[in-house]
N, C-alpha and C positions, 0 to 999 in steps of 0.2 A: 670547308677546307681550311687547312690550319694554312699560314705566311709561311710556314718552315717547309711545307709543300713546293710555294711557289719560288722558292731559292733554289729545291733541288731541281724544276723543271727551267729556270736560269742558266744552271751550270749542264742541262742536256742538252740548252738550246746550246751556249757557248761550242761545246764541242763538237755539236753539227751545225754549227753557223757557216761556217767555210763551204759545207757544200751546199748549203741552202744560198751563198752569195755566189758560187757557182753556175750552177740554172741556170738555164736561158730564162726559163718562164719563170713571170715575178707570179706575186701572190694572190689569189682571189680577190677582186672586190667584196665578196660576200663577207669571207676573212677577212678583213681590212675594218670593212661597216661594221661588224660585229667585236672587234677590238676596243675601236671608239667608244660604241654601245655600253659595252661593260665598264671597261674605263673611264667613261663619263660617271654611270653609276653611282661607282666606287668613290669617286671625288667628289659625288655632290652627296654621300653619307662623310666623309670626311669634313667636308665644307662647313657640314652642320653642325659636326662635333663642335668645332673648331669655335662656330657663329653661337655655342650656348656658352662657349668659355668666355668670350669679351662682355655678352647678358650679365653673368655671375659676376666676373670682375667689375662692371660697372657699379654694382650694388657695393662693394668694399667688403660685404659678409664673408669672413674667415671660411666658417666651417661650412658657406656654400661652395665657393672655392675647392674645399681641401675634398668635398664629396662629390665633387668634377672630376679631379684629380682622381680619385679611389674610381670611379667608373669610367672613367674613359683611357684608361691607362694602359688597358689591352689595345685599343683602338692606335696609341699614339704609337704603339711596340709595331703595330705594322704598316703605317707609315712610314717607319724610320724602315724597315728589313726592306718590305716589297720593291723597293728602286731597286734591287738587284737586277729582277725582273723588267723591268721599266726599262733600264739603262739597256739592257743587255738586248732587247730588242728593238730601241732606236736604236743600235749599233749596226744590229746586221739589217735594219729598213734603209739603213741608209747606204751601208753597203751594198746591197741587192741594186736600189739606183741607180748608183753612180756605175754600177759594173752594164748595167742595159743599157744605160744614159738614157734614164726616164726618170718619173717625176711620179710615183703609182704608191706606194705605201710609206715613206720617207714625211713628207708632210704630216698623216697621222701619228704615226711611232711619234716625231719629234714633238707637237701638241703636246700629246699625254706625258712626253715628259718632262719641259715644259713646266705641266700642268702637276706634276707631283714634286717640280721643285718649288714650286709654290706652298705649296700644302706640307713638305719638309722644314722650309722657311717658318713657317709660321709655327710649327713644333718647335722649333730652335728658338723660335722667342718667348714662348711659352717656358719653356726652361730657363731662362734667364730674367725672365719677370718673377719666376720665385714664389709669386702670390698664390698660397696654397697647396706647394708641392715639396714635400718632404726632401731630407738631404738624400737618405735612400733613393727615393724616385727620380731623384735627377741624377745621380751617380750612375742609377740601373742605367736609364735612358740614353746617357752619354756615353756610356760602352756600348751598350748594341749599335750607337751611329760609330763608335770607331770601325766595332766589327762589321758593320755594314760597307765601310767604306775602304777599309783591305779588299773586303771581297768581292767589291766591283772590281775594284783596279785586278784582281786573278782573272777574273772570267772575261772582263774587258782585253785585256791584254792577252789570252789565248787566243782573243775576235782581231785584234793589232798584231798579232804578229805571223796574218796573211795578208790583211790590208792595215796598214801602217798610218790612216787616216784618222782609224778608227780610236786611237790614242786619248783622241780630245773626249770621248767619251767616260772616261775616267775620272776618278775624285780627285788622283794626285797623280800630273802627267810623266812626273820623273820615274815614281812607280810601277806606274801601267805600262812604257816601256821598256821598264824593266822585265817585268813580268814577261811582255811580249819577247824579249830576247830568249828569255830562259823557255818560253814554250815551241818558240823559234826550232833551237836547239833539240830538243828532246820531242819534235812530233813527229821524226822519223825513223826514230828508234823502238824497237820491238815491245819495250814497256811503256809506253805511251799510253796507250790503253789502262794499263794498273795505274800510274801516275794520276789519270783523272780520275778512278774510280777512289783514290784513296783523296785525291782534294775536296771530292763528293760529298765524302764518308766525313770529312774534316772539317768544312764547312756548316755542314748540316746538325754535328753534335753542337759547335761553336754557336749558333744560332738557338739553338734547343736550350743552352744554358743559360743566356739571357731574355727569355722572351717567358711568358705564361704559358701554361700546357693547354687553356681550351684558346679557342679563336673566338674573337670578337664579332670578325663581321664575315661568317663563314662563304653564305650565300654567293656573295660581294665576288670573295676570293675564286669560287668556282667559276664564275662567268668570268672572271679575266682570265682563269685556266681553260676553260674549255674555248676561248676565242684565240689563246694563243697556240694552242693544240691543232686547231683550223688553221694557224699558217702553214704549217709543217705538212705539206703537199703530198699525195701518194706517192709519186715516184722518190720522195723520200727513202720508202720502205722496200722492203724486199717481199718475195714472193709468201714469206712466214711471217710477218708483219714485225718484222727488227728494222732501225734501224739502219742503213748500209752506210760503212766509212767511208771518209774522204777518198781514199784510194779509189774505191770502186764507183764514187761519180766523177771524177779523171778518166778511167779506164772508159765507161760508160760516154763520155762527151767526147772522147778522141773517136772513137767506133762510131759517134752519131757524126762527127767532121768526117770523117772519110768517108763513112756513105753518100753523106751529101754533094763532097767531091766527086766521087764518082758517078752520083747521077747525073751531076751537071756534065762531065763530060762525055757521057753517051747520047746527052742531048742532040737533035737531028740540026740544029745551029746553035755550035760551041762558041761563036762568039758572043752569043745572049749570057754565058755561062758567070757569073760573078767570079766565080774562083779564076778563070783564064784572067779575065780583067785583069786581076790583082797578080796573077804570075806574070802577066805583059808589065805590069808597070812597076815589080822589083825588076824581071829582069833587064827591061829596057834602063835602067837605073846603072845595072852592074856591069851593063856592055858600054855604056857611056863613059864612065871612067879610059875604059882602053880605046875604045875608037872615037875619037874626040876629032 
């Protein structure tokens, strides 16, 4: 699986992150363990990339250096892209959290990424160490981290502008809330829909034009795709296996609250009932004011 894959499944998650931070039910452990998995993987082929470049460099040889450089070049291209990815789902692990007020996949998400701003770091110094790496290469390199880092702050910021937390997630927070305004704005509008499919379409060519056509470390890429595919729950999808917008897990959670309300009050002791509770203790609130 090419990096430019895992940007457009980025920007699917982004758009149904909202109702996956919705749910009651957080995310598989299985899903969760198998995240880790892959994304441990992936960091420890990185790692090593990374652990032959300081070998070379220690030696002082030019043209071992410069044949580091020429091979691992695809390698360092999706490094810098994949945090899309990365980012975009410590955003919504941690959103899922804080919305159950649990502590269940927010500690993983946040590790691995973490763990890939590490492994970014050390690409960024590898670029400015110079030793070995064409003007070309670094040029290439430092645009695709611009373009990497516009287009977290888009998909970040469609994730920030339901939960507003989610900002610090971002490369640049003045940006990302911006973003979040502007998606703010327009996710209730009828063309909402075309608007992401053409940021999609936008992103994905943008990516394409600085990166290599094959993929490096394909395998790699798969297993962080198919682990992050396992978050995305059944009741995700619809009975055709699309899947269902924000609206319709709204609709879907207000219909499962009122069931629930009404079983609790056909209960044969409605005062065991949680929902009574919580109507005794606004209303006894709101009779308080006047009968003081």
């Amino acid at each position: 699986m090419h990096v430019v894959q895992l940007t457009e499944l980025a920007s699917v998650l982004a758009y149904h992150g909202p109702a996956m931070m919705m749910q009651r039910h957080s995310i598989s452990p299985e899903a969760i363990a198998e995240y880790w998995r892959a994304s441990r993987n992936r960091l420890d082929l990185w790692h090593q990339v990374m652990a032959r470049f300081n070998r070379v460099k220690a030696t002082g040889d030019y043209y071992r250096m410069r044949c580091w450089w020429t091979e691992h070049m695809g390698v360092l291209e999706e490094i810098l892209a994949s945090e899309v990815l990365t980012r975009v789902v410590a955003a919504i692990g941690d959103g899922m959290d804080r919305r159950n007020s649990a502590d269940e996949c927010s500690p993983i998400t946040q590790a691995i990424h973490l763990a890939h701003l590490e492994a970014r770091n050390r690409v960024q110094w590898a670029i400015l160490d110079r030793r070995g790496c064409s003007v070309t290469d670094a040029v290439r390199l430092n645009r695709l981290r611009r373009v990497t880092e516009r287009w977290i702050d888009v998909l970040v910021g469609s994730l920030a502008a339901h939960d507003s937390e989610l900002a610090r997630f971002g490369m640049d927070l003045t940006r990302t809330r911006s973003h979040a305004a502007a998606a703010r704005e327009c996710v209730s509008t009828p063309s909402h829909e075309t608007i992401t499919w053409l940021t999609r379409a936008a992103m994905t060519e943008g990516f394409q034009k600085h990166m290599a056509k094959k993929a490096s470390l394909p395998a790699a890429n798969q297993g962080v795709s198919d682990s992050v595919i396992l978050m995305m729950r059944a009741d995700l999808f619809d009975s055709v296996g699309v899947l269902k917008s924000l609206w319709m897990h709204r609709i879907e959670n207000k219909v499962e609250q009122t069931d629930q309300m009404i079983e609790e009050f056909l209960r044969p002791d409605i005062e065991e009932a949680s929902s009574v509770n919580v109507y005794e203790q606004v209303h006894a609130t709101a009779l308080a004011q006047w009968f003081r």
